[in-house]
N, C-alpha and C positions, 0 to 999 in steps of 0.2 A: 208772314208765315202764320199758321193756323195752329194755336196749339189743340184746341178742343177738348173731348172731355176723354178721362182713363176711366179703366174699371177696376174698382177695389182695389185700389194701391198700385196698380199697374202705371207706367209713365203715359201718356201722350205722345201717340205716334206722329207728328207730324216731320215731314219726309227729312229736315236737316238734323235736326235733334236725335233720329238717329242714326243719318247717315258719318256724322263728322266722326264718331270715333269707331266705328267701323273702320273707313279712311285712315287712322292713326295704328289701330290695330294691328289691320295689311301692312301697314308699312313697317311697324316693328317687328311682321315676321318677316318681311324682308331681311329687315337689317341685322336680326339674330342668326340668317345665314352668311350675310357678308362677315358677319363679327368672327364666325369658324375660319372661313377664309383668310383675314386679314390676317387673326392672330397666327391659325398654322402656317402662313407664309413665310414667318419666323423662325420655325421650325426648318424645312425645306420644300423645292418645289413637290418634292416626290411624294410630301406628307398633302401636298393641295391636291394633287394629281388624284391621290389616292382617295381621298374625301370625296372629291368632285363627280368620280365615276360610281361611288356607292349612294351619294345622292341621287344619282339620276336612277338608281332601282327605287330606293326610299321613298322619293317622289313619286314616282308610279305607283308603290304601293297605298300611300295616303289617299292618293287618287280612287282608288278601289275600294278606300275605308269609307271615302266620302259618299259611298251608296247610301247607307243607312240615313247618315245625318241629315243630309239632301233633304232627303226622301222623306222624313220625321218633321223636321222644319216646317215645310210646306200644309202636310196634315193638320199638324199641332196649329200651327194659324189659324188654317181653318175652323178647328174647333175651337180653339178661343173664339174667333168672332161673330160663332154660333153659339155661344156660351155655353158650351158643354166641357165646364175646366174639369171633371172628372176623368173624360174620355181622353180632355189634353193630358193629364197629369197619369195616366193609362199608357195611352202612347209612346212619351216623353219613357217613363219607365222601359218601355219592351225596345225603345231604339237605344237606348242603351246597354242594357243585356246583348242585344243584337251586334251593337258594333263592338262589345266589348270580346264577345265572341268571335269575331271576321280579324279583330286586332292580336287574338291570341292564334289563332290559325295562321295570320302572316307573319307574325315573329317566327311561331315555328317553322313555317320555311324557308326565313331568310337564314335561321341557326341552321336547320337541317344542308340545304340545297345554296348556302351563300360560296361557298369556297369553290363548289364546283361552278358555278356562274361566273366568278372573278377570274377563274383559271381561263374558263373559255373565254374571257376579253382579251387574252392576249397578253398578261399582265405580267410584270415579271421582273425578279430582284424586289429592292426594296419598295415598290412601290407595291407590289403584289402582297407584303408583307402587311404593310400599314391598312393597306384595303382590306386582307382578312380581319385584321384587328379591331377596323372600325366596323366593319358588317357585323362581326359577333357582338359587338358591345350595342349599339346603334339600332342596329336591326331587333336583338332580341329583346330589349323594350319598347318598339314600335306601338306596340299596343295603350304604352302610357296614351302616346297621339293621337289613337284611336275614339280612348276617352275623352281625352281632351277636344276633340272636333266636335263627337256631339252635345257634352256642355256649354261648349263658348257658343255653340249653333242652336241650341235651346234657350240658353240666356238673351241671345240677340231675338230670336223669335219672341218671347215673352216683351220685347221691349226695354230689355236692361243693353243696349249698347254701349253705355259709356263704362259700367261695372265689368263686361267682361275687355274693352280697351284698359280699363286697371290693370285686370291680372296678368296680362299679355306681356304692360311696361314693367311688372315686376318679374316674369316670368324671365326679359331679356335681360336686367340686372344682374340678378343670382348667375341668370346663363354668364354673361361676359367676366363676373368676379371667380365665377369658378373654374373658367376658361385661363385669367390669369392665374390660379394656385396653380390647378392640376396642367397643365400644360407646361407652362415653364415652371412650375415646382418653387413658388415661392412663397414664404414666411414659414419654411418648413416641412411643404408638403412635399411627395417625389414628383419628379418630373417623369410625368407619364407619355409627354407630346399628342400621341393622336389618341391615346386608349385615354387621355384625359379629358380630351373635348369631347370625346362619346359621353362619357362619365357627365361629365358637366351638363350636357342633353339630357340626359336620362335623369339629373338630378334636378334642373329646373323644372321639367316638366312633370315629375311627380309632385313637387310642391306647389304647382300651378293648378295641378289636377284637385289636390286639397281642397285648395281655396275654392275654384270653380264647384265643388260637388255643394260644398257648405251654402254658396250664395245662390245657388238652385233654388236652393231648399228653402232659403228666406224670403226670391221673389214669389215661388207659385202660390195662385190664390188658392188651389188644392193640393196637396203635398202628396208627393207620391207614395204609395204604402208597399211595406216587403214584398207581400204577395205579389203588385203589379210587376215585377220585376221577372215574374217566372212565371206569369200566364200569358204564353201563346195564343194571340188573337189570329187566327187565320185572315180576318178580315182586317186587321190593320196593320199585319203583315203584304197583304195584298197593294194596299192605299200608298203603303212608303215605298214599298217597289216600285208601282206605279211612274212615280217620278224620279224617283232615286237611281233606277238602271237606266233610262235615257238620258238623262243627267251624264251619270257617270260613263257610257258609253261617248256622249256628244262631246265629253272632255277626251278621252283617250281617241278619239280620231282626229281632234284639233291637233294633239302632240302627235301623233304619229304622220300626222302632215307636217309638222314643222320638223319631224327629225328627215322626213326626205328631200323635203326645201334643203334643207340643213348638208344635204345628200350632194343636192345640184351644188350649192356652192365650194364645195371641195373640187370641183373641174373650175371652180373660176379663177383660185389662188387661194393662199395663203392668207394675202393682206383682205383679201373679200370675206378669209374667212374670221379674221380679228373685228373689221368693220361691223358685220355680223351681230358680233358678241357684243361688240360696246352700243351698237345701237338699240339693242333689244335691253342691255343694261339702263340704256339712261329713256326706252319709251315705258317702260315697266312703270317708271312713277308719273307719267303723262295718264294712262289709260286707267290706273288706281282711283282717279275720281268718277270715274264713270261706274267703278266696279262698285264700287264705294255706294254711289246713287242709285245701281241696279238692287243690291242685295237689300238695300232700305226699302225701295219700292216694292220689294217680293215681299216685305216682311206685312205691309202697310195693304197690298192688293190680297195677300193670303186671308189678312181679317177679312176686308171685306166682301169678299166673295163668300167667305163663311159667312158670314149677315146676309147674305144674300143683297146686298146694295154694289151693283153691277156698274150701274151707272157711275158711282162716284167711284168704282174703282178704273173704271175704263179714263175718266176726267184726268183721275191722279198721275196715269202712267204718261201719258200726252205731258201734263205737269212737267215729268222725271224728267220726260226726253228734251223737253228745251232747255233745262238744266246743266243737263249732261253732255248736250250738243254743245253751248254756250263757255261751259267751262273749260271742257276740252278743246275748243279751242283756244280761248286763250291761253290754256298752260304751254299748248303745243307750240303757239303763238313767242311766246316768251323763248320754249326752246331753243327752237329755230335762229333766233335771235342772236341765242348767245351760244350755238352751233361747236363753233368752232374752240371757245374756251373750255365747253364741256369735253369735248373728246378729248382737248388737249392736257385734263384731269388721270387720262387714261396711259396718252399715247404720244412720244414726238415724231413719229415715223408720218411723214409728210403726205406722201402718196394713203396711209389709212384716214387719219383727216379730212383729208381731200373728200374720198369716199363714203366715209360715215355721213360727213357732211352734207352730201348729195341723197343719201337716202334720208335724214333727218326731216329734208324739207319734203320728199315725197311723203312722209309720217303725216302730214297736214289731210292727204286725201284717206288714209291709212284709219288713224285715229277718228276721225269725224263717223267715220261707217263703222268702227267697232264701235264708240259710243251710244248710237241707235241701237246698234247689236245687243253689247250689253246689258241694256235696259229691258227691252223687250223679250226677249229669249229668258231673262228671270222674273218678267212678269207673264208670260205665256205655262210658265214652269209652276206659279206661284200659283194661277186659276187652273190647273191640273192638264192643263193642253200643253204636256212636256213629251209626249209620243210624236208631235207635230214637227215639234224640235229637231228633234233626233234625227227624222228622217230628210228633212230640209238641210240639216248640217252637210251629212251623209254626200247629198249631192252637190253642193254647193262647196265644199272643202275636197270633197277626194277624188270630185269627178272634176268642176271646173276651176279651182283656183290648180291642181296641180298640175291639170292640162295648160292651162296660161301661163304657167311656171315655166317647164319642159320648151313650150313655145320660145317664151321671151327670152332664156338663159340662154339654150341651145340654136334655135332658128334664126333668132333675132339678135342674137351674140347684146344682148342688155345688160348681163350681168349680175351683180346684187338691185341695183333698180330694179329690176324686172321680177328679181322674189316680190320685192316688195310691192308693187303693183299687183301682180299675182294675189298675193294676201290682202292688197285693199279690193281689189273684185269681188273675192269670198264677205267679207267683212259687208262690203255696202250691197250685195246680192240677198246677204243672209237677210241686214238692217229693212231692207226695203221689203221682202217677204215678209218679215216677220210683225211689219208696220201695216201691211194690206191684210195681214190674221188678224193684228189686233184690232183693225177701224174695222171688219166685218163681224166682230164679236162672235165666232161660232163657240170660243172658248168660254162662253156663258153656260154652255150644255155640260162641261167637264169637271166641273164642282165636286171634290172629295166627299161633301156632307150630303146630302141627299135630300128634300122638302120638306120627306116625312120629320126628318134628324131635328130640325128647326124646333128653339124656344128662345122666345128674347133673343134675339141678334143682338150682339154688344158693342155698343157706340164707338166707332172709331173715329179720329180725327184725320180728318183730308186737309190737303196741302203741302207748299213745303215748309 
């Protein structure tokens, strides 16, 4: 592994260094939504039920936050590794006003427009109950999240990966201690149950947000000034859109395919539809390495492309993907393996075992083409050829995996197999398009910084 040289206090990007706690990061926001779950279980099913379906708006909404930060990320590399840390610490400023403003628009109408949304789910008694409870509390800090994405997304870009995987692990601490007071109500607090685990969210994450705004501010080697905060750049407004709405589009048509996959398996059963769940539960931390490898590589191909050293960013990405090929399979490898003790974590109902178990192993063809995918589709994102993205997703997700879907459930009576083939076709369609973009290098032309922009390109370090 390469460490190579930083600039001015900056870390050494070389691809592991900052991949691993990315990888730890991701995973303890996972586990700070299992932590909701386990604990309100306690409480009753109606209080999971009720979480579970206000999540899936909440989600969609961070989804929509993530335009900005996206979109900032990519920019901000680039001008670091054109050495213009004014323009980055410029940027950095206006994508935060930016998202902080998208974050206070979507609270307000999760408060304004949440109760008529839960009614129209269907929802009702107590479970309708707990869900308005959790939407107003939950939803109308939303906005903490908003901030928070673009900090810990700045921080990672700058090259501090492992400082924002700190604030993350303390983030889920406080989360889970205040999950024990405020929920079951104890050492004196009331027992609030689900308005307490809101509470608890909203209280981690502003003291997360603290610490993130503070350690910003101690790595950039130009500090951002009050003003930048409230001058509207049309032009770099333009640059974060750019990649930030194809981005954020290419994610909301990947979900909107999986809620109709999601669709098809409600005609297969019940136990197809538990399989489902646990198998998506336990490939979530298979596919985490590749995500992990991809968003390192974006961070590491962004500088370079700002230096304009094309070359050694095209070397690096090749690098990522034997990595990311390699790992993911062995994790998958392992899996697979141990199959049947995993779901059995889950579930003793025999005939879903059976079945999780069978799609696990087609996970092997699954996982191998999203880890290509992943890598590439955030380094095509990273050298500013994320329009290319979008529109290859587009086809490849909504016109042929869900037509091989449709095929293989309904024609071919397959089953859950058959989603899951379906999504490895998308997955290895997309990996192999987006492998013949990046060996023809047209994404050399779509460089945010422009030649004239150029002074001292700043050293980055290649490798992993």
């Amino acid at each position: 592994m390469h460490e190579g040289q930083s600039t001015q206090g900056q870390p050494p990007l070389g691809l592991f260094r900052l991949t691993w706690p990315i990888f730890f990061e991701f995973l303890l926001f996972m586990l700070m939504g299992t932590a909701d779950t386990l604990m309100l279980s306690g409480v009753s099913d109606d209080a999971v039920s009720a979480v579970g379906v206000v999540n899936q708006y909440i989600f969609i909404c961070i989804l929509i936050m993530e335009v900005i930060s996206n979109g900032a990320s990519v920019v901000v590399a680039q001008y670091i590794g054109a050495r213009r840390a004014q323009e980055a610490a410029r940027i950095t400023a206006l994508s935060i006003t930016l998202n902080f403003l998208l974050g206070i628009v979507v609270s307000a109408g999760l408060l304004l427009f949440g109760n008529a949304i839960l009614t129209h789910m269907n929802l009702q008694g107590q479970v309708l109950a707990h869900a308005q409870t959790y939407m107003g509390l939950a939803g109308g800090f939303l906005f903490l999240q908003a901030l928070i994405n673009v900090f810990s997304s700045m921080l990672r870009t700058y090259g501090f990966t492992k400082q924002s995987m700190y604030v993350s692990l303390g983030m889920n601490v406080i989360h889970v201690l205040c999950n024990y007071l405020l929920i079951f109500g104890h050492f004196g607090f009331p027992r609030m149950e689900v308005a307490g685990a809101a509470i608890s969210t909203g209280l981690s994450r502003a003291i997360a947000l603290v610490v993130f705004v503070w350690m910003l501010y101690q790595v950039m080697e130009v500090r951002m000034a009050l003003r930048d905060y409230m001058t509207f750049s049309k032009e770099y407004i333009r640059k974060i859109l750019k990649v930030g709405i194809p981005s954020a589009v290419e994610q909301v048509t990947y979900h909107v395919c999986q809620t109709v996959f999601l669709y098809y398996v409600t005609f297969v059963g019940t136990a197809a539809l538990a399989s489902r769940q646990y198998a998506l539960a336990i490939s979530q931390y298979v596919f985490l390495f590749s995500l992990a490898i991809g968003i390192g590589t974006s961070i590491i191909v962004g500088r370079l492309v700002g230096a304009r050293r094309a070359g050694d960013a095209y070397r690096q990405v090749l690098q990522s993907l034997k990595w990311s090929v390699l790992i993911t399979i062995a994790v998958d490898v392992i899996a697979i393996a141990f199959r049947k003790p995993l779901v059995g974590m889950f579930t003793e109902n025999a005939d879903i075992i059976r079945l999780t178990s069978q799609v696990m192993v087609l996970s092997l063809v699954l996982e191998t083409g999203r880890a290509f995918n992943l890598v590439l589709v955030n380094a095509l994102r990273a050298a500013g050829d994320a329009t290319f993205t979008v529109y290859m997703g587009f086809l490849s997700m909504a016109c042929l995996s869900l037509s091989l879907g449709y095929l293989f459930v309904f024609k071919l009576n397959m089953g859950l197999p058959g989603v899951w083939l379906a999504i490895a076709a998308d997955e290895w369609t997309r990996g192999i398009v987006f492998w013949v973009r990046w060996r023809s290098r047209a994404w050399e032309k779509k460089s945010l910084v422009s030649p004239v922009e150029q002074e001292q390109p700043a050293p980055v370090a290649v490798g992993a």
